[in-house]
Steps between C-alpha positions, in 0.01 A plus 500: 500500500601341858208641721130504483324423123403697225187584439327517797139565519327628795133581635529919515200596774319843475648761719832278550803371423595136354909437531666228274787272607837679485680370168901504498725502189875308519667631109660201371729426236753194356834451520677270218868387373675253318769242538736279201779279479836770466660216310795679356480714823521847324242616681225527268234258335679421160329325205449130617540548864166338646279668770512302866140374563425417868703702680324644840490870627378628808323827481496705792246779441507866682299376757706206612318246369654199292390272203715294273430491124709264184644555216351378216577315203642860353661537847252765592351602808216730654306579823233735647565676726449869714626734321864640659838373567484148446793210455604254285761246627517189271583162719766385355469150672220421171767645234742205336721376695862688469309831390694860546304836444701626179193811405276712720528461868307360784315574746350807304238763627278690221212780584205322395219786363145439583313354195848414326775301460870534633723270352789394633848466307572136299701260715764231332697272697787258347489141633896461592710256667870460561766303340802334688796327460831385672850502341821319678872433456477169346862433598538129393306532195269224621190709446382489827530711801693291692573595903750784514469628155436870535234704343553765240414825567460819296444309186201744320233306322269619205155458546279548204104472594223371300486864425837515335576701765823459652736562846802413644495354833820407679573218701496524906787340720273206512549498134164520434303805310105558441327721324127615449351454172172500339369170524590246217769357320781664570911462446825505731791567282830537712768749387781317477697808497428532888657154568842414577708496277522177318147350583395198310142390584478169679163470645128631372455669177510869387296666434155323673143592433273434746113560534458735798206488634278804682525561832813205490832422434648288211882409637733415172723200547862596676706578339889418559840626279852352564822752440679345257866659332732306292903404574704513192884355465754441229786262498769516226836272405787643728767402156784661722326433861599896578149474659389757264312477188715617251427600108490171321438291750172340435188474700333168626194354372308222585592487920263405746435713797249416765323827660377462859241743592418708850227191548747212456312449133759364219550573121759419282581753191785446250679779337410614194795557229620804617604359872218653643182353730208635660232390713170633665466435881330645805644792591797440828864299559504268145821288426637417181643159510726397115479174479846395398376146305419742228835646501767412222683170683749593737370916515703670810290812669736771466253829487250601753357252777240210474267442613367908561239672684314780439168707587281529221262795561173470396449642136831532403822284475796379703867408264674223688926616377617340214630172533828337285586167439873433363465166246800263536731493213581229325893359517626544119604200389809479330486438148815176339753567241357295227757210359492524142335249289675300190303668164403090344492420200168546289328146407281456236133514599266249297128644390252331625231314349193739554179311639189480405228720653243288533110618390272607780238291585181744451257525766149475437309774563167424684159449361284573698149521412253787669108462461322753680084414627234569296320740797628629848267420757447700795288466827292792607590502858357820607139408359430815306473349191766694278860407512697770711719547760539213756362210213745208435624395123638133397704498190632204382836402286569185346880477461606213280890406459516361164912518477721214552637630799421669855389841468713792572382858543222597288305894514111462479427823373145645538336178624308645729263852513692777548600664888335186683634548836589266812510170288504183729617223295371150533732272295427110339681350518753602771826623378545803259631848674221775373601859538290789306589916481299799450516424149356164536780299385532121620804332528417145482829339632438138408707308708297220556268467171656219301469464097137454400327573835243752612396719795219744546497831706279673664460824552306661799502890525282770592410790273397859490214675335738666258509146332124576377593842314854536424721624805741282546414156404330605136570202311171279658217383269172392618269268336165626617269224426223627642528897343458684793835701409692437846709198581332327726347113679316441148769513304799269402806681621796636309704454250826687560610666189845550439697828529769671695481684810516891491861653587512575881571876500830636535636749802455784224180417454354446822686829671288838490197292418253703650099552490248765511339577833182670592281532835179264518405590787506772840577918489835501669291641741510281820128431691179294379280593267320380198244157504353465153707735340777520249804333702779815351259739657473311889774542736681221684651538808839274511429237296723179569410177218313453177380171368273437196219238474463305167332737352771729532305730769732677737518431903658751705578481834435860621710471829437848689125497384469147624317350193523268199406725193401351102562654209283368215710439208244611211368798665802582724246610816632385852286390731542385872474079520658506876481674796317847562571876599557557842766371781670176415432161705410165498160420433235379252559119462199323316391788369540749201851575450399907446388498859827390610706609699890477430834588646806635234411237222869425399408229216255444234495143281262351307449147379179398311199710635645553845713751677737491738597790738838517704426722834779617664329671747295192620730258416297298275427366136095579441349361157205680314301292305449693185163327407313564843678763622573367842810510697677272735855432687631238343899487717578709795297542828509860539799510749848566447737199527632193364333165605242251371713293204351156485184631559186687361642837322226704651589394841902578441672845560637710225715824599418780254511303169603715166420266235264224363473252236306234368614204257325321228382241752344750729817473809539865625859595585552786737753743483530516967715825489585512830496115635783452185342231387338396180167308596244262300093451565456205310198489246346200595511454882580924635804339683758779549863388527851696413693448184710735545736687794549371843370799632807669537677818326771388323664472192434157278810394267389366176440131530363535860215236568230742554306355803820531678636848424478846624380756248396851549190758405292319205309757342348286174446153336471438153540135287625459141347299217704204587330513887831640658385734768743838548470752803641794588709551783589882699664616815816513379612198254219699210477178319239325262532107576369203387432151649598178322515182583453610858784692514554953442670628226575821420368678180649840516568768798902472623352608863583902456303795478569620131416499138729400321504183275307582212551384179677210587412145684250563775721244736760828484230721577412713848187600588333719762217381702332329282114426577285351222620215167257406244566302181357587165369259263862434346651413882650835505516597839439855624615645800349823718863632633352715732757663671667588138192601350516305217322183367761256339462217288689174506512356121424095496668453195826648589491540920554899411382800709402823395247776644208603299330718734656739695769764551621432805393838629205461711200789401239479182594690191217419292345206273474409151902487507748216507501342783905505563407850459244504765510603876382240779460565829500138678365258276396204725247284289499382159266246318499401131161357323478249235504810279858588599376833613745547777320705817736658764370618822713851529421577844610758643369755208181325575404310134498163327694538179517312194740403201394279200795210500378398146613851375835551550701801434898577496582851442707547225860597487578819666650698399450412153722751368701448160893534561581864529154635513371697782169467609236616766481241804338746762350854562315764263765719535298734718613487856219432797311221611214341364483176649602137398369336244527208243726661228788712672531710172178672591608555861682823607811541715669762650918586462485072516895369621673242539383135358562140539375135388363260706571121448185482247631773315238732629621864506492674818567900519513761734244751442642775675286811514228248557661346820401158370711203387316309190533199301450442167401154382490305178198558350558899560253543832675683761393518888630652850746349702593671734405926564120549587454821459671863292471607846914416586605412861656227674238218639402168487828310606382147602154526272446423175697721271186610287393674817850657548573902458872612307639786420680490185599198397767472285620157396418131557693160578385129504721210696486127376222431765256787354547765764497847351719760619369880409766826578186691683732844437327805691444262797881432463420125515518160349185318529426100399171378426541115581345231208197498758428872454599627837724791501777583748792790512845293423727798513499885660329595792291838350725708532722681218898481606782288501569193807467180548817335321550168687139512688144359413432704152143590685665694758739681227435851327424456123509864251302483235554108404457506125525128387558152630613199332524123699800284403476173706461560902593841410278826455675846336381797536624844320497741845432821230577749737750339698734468148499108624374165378456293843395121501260325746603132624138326454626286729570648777390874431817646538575815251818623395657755247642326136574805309540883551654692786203722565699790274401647156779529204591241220662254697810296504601189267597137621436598858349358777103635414415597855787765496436691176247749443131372299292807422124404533481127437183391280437139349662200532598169360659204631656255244507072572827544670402786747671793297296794608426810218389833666333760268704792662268765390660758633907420341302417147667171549397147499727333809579168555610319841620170457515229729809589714354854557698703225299753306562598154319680231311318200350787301508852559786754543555812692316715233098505459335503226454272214747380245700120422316302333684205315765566734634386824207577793770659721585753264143592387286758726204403674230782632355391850471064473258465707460120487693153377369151395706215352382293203612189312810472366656727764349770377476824742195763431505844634205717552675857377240669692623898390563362127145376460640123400605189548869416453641171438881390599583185341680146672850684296403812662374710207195749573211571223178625551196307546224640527371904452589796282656759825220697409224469813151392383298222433509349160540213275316182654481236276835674338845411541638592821804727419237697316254561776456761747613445880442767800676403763543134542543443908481091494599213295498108516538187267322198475666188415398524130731813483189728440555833693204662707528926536364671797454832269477770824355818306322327269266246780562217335683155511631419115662233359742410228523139347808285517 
């Protein structure tokens, strides 16, 4: 109603008429909608994406008219109005800042019915903001930009989002390149492909993660490469100064030449003993200078010029000519006629008296009397009144020299408890040497203790808890006067008791030690949910650090959810301690920590009952007080910068801090990422001052004062038992560090990107980005490799690395397996409790994950087969796909191919029909590493190669540095997936045919590439359809033909092998001295090309079939080989695919058969081998035990037969 009222009374009179007010009607009805946060940007509201609450829309009804309504807290909206056309346009001034409509559209106009509702479609937007970066011609390798250096263009970077999404962007002729992303942290990763040729980074790091912010940009650091090539010379000894080096005349080893690069830089390289140098410069006009000193005295130049110029070009190399030197020869001297001598006449020769020997004198030995205290006492300096960690021991010797003499070297054995470490020695009197070993052996060397005199030592060392229940140091007694069953102020001390140490464990022992891992806490799923719940059923949302309180509750820092979560460790519920749903900020100081606000908590510690939170979005530490519940800023004013050392810490600048720890006496260290710095609030006064970095990038050498030194990225801060404090370092040196004595060492990380180094001395080790360290309770230290995917452990007894989580692979393939077994995708935190439950913060699949340290496990030999047996390793022998899974003998594949073994002895196989590559590892799991679908296709280069489509794949190669080559055949391809996971196309372009010889192998026709094998710097492929085997220079990417002529037949003898006919080439070998074996499938030959080129056949003749055994393999008939491996002992095995066996051809050149009956089939596991039934075996391979691994085609299954 809009007119008039209703009812209306009125007076009727007789006779008349009585009129009411005219009453109008307007029909009404409500318009409504809906707007969320599009985080993934797909378009619709996914599980976990939150509603936007406050937004504004202005409704403009059918008759004009405007009102503006708000979204609520479920981001909904609704308004009254006429009914009719009416409007909806959101103002997207009150969205967050950054935002981009991803779903729905906007304005939009509905019909609104009278007396109903018209709703209007849901709304998302994406908050985005741009990334950006520069990249320049660093030409003197100074790692600056300096005037006149030019900047690169059409270099393409890879930018992955927080999404995972990714795009290339390429660079401008400014050298610079942005992109739009979703806002958050995000990573530039240049392809290095796209760079000149020979580009060595100089300046900045790659690849950079930055934080971009919505409605911003985040700029990486420049980035600048230098073009580097090498020059390369030989000089030799001219004998006849011809000015030729002719045969026999030697080469010269051991001469000096000084290399003067394009930038007036000098080196000096000496030739190695074959005559021959080399040296890396920038690329442009180098000279090659021989410094004649080193020459043989009196050398004469008498080949070739020096000094020479050249022009290295960038990424490859320049020969200077051969040089001679002609060595004077000596003037003979001639030899005198001799004058003959008078033969004299023989004299009798008296025999002499014999002396005496005379009788040694003995020596005494020394007696030297040891009388150990009757009690250790100890000084509970941390005031909790048990002795732990941090408390201080005295232990006192009496040494008593009751010999004649001085004292010479005498072994205290067991004088002391067990694994006491750091032992300061304070000596009375002053004099003797004291030395002491793992095994706690003294040598006393007693150079000033005369006969009868006495000195007492004392020992000072700290101990661990494992001294109180038998870790390490298990030999302590306590006498516990007052019965209250713990050592502690009451009681007397202790009475060492005496016993050996334990044996430190050997390499064997310690590699493949492994433990069982299983998810404590999130979904996978990323988002927030779950307060009060159990923690495995809440989700996280890019979790970034763990820590754990006394108690052994868990602390994560939930990074993209902007809170400090708690798991409870009886009940295992999660609750929220910091922080609160909704946008992130600063705010809430003095108050509870739940209404907090916070900004990308990087950090989580806690020490006593207080925590301490690392912000990298506000640049500051903030501490919780665990008993209250209040928060406060306790270093860092808010603001981005570096200033305020000297002063009060919450005064001082921080610049986006990563990491935060707290000592024993209550000094917080900071971990100021991006000031490169290490700073220090100290405990008693909340001065802040720098103990670390100069504020500078740079690289520290070992023994670098720290206060004085650049360093780069810290990312984490951890101290041992013994107070040492260790810290990781990123942006390109990927090292874990440690200060002593004021002063960096390294602990491991050799500055590269890779992971190799396992299983021996961590100091030999690489590492990739590594973010979090944590010791356990044994001063093992643990390491969260992020970049490899792997957690690795550093041994304290024996300074040995090894991984025990992790494949290497990034992705999540379950729990409840071994962790070597197990996928990670980015571990970046990792804490370990007084329990030795190790927690790892695996964040990119979004859960905290566990493994018990106390429970160790080491799969057990594999295979363990019995010489000559044959036995299962892989598939049901029904072919499909039913998924990984912990025991690959319950796991199907389909027509699986070729095979090979990875440094750990983990099996890796092409599972063809499947379009996957798989690894098997020692305790039998087996998981996807590269193939993500049965759908095949080509996809993925530059991605991870779990997301990657093939088509076919038939074999599988490793290198020495873990990349692994796979012959992707219907794609007519070569693809590598690099030890980081990413996956790239090495060789063929896509297309089937024959070109390329002498070009980049990408930009050359493959046909049907059947298998690859990697020899050095040196890839092979077998070109099936071509009739060729062609090689691919890793170096420099060229590919050429080896063997075949592109022609069918059976091929020439003792010929060059690229001019004779090879009739569908199949598997390959390569022995130690580069002798290459082709499985010539098509001849029914096994060929060999030696080193020279020459091809000749090793098994095989013109006639197929089967027949030969116990006689020589050239004369015996082979049925379509279709593969080769080479065992100990010079062995050669043949995979006689047609014959349904295994043949064997001895060092002396005799064949036998191995394995199978010629009859197709599967039987006989567990059985002998000769007895058992094959069906055409495509791939073979030996481990270094001699055991030999079957890829059984027909049959879906991977065998093996003991050695």
């Amino acid at each position: 109603m809009t007119a008039g009222s209703d009812p209306q009374t009125v007076i009727v009179p007789g006779g008349s008429n009585a009129a009411t007010d005219p009453v109008g009607y307007q029909q009404q009805g409500t318009i409504s909608g809906h707007i969320f946060n599009d985080i993934n940007g797909n378009g619709v509201q996914d599980a976990g994406e939150p509603d936007l609450a406050g937004v504004d829309v202005v409704i403009t009804d059918s008759l004009g008219g405007t009102q503006t309504v708000t979204t609520d807290v479920n981001g909904n909206y609704t308004a009254t109005v006429p009914a009719g056309s009416t409007t909806a346009n959101i103002d997207e001034t009150t969205v967050p800042a950054g935002s981009v409509l991803t779903a729905g559209s906007d304005p939009q106009t509905v019909i609104v019915p009278g007396g109903s509702n018209a709703a209007t479609d849901p709304v998302g937007y994406q908050q985005q903001g741009t990334i950006s970066g520069h990249i320049f011609n660093d030409i003197n390798g100074n790692g600056v930009q300096d005037a006149g250096e030019p900047d690169l263009s059409g270099v393409d970077v890879v930018i992955t989002d927080s999404l995972g999404g990714t795009q290339t962007v390429t660079t401008d002729v400014n050298g610079n390149y942005t992109a739009t992303v979703p806002a958050g942290s995000t990573t530039a990763n240049i392809d290095e492909t796209t760079l000149p040729a020979g580009s060595v980074l100089t300046a900045g790091s790659d690849p950079q993660t930055v934080i971009v912010p919505g409605g911003s940009n985040a700029a990486t650091d420049p980035v600048g490469y230098q073009q580097q090539g090498t020059i390369s010379g030989h000089i030799f000894n001219d004998i006849n100064g011809n000015g030729v080096q002719d045969a026999g005349e030697p080469d010269l080893a051991g001469v000096d030449v000084v290399i003067t690069d394009s930038l007036g830089g000098t080196q000096t390289v000496t030739t190695d003993v074959n005559g021959n140098y080399t040296a890396t410069v920038p690329a442009g006009s180098t000279t090659a200078n021989i410094d004649e000193t080193t020459l043989p005295a009196g050398s004469v130049l008498t080949a070739g010029s020096d000094p020479q110029t050249v022009i290295v070009p960038g990424g490859s190399n320049a020969a200077a000519a051969p040089v001679g030197y002609q060595e004077p020869q000596p003037t003979p001297t001639p030899t005198p006629t001799p004058t003959p001598t008078p033969t004299p006449t023989p004299t009798n020769t008296p025999t002499p008296t014999p002396t005496p020997t005379p009788t040694p004198t003995p020596t005494p030995t020394p007696d030297v009397k040891f009388e150990k205290s009757d009690g250790v006492m100890f000084t509970d300096t941390n005031e909790l009144g048990v002795v732990d960690i941090g408390d201080t021991l005295v232990f006192t010797i009496k040494i008593t020299n009751e010999s004649p003499t001085v004292g010479l070297v005498v072994d205290v054995l067991d004088m002391l408890p067990i694994g006491l470490a750091n032992l300061d020695y304070i000596i009375y009197p002053i004099g003797a040497d004291i030395t002491h070993s793992n095994a706690m052996t003294l040598d006393v060397r007693d150079i000033a203790l005369p006969a009868g005199s006495t000195q007492v030592i004392v020992f000072t060392a700290v101990i661990t808890i494992e001294a109180m229940d038998g870790g390490i140091v298990e030999n302590i007694a306590c006498c516990d006067i007052d019965q209250d069953g713990v050592a502690d102020l009451c009681d007397s001390g202790y009475t060492p008791l005496i016993k050996n140490v334990e044996t430190p464990p050997t390499l064997d022992d310690f590699c493949g030690l492994t433990y069982t891992i299983d998810t404590e806490a999130g979904t996978g799923d990323g988002g927030y949910y779950g307060n009060g719940v159990p923690a495995t059923t809440a989700k996280l949302y890019n979790p970034m650090q763990v820590a754990l309180d006394q108690e052994n509750n868990v602390y994560i820092a939930d990074y993209s959810n902007h809170m400090v979560r708690r798991i409870d460790k009886l009940t295992g519920i999660i609750t929220t301690v910091a922080g609160k749903p909704g946008p992130r900020g600063y705010s809430g100081d003095g108050g509870p920590a739940t209404d907090a606000q916070l900004n990308f908590p990087s950090d989580v510690y806690v020490r006593g009952t207080d925590l301490y939170i690392a912000e990298l979005g506000n640049s500051t530490i903030r501490k919780v007080d665990m008993l209250t519940g209040i928060i406060t800023t306790v270093a860092g004013n808010g603001t981005e910068g570096y200033s305020g050392d000297g002063g009060p810490a919450t005064l001082a600048q921080l610049y986006r801090p990563r990491g935060v720890f707290v000592d024993v006496a209550g000094n917080i260290y900071i971990a100021d990422t991006f000031n490169f710095a290490m700073r220090k609030v100290d405990a008693a006064t909340g001065i802040i001052t720098t103990v670390m970095g100069n504020g500078l990038p740079g690289h520290a050498d070992d023994g670098d004062i720290t206060t004085s030194t650049s360093i780069e990225w810290i990312h984490d801060i951890a101290q041992s038992s013994d107070g040492t404090i260790y810290f990781t370092e990123q942006n390109g040196y990927n090292l874990v560090r440690k200060i002593v004595g004021g002063k960096i060492y390294t602990v491991t990380g050799r500055g590269g990107n890779s992971p190799l180094g396992d299983c021996g001395l961590a100091e030999d080790a690489y590492l990739y980005k590594p973010y979090s360290i944590a010791f356990d309770t044994h001063d093992n230290l643990y390491i969260a490799d992020e970049y490899n995917h792997k957690i690795r452990k550093i041994d304290a007894q024996t300074g040995y690395i090894i991984t025990v989580a992790g494949t290497g692979i990034a992705g999540y393939n379950g729990d409840g397996i071994l962790g070597t077994s197990a996928m990670l995708n980015h571990p970046t935190g990792i804490a370990i409790g007084t329990d030795n439950i190790l927690h790892i913060v695996d964040r990119y699949n979004q859960r905290i994950r566990w493994m018990d340290l106390e429970d160790p496990k080491k799969p057990a030999d594999f295979p363990d087969i019995e010489t000559g047996i044959i036995d299962a390793i892989a598939g049901t022998g029904a072919n499909g796909f039913n998924g990984d899974g912990p025991d690959a003998r319950l796991v199907q594949l389909n027509y699986p191919g070729g095979i090979t073994l990875d440094s750990m002895g983990n099996l890796i196989i092409a599972d063809r029909s499947n379009h996957r590559v798989r690894k098997i590892s020692a305790d039998w799991s087996i998981v996807t590493i590269a193939g993500k679908m049965a759908n095949r296709g080509y996809s993925g280069d530059g991605g991870l190669a779990t997301d990657a489509q093939l088509n076919f794949p038939t074999d599988v190669a490793l290198d020495a540095t873990g990349n692994l080559y796979i012959t992707d055949q219907y794609n007519h391809v070569v693809r590598c997936v690099a030890p980081n996971g990413i996956i790239t196309t090495v060789a063929g372009n896509g297309t089937a045919g024959f070109s390329g010889d002498g070009m980049q192998a990408t930009s050359a026709q493959l046909n049907n590439p059947d298998s690859v094998i990697v020899y050095g710097d040196i890839l092979y492929i077998s070109d099936n359809s071509n009739n060729r085997v062609r090689s691919v220079d890793l170096v420099t990417g060229v590919i050429d033909t080896v063997a075949g002529n592109g022609l069918t037949g059976q091929g020439a003898e003792n010929v060059d092998a690229k001019t004779t006919p090879l009739t569908g080439p199949r598997g390959l070998a390569v022995a130690s001295d580069g002798t290459l074996y082709i499985a010539a499938f098509g001849q029914g030959k096994v060929r060999k090309v030696d080193t020279m080129g020459i091809i000749t056949t090793v098994a095989g003749s013109n006639l197929s079939g089967f027949d030969g055994d116990g006689g020589p393999a050239t004369s015996a008939k082979l049925k379509q080989p279709a593969d080769v491996a080479l065992g100990p002992g010079g062995v050669l095995y043949i995979a006689d695919y047609g014959n349904h066996r295994i043949r064997m051809v001895d060092a002396s050149g005799i064949i036998t058969t191995y394995s199978g009956t010629g009859t197709a089939g599967y039987f006989g596991d567990t059985g002998l081998a000769t007895l058992a039934q094959l069906n055409y075996p495509v791939g073979i391979v030996v481990n270094s035990a001699g055991d030999l691994f079957i890829s059984d085609r027909l049959n879906h299954a991977l065998r093996g037969v003991g050695h």
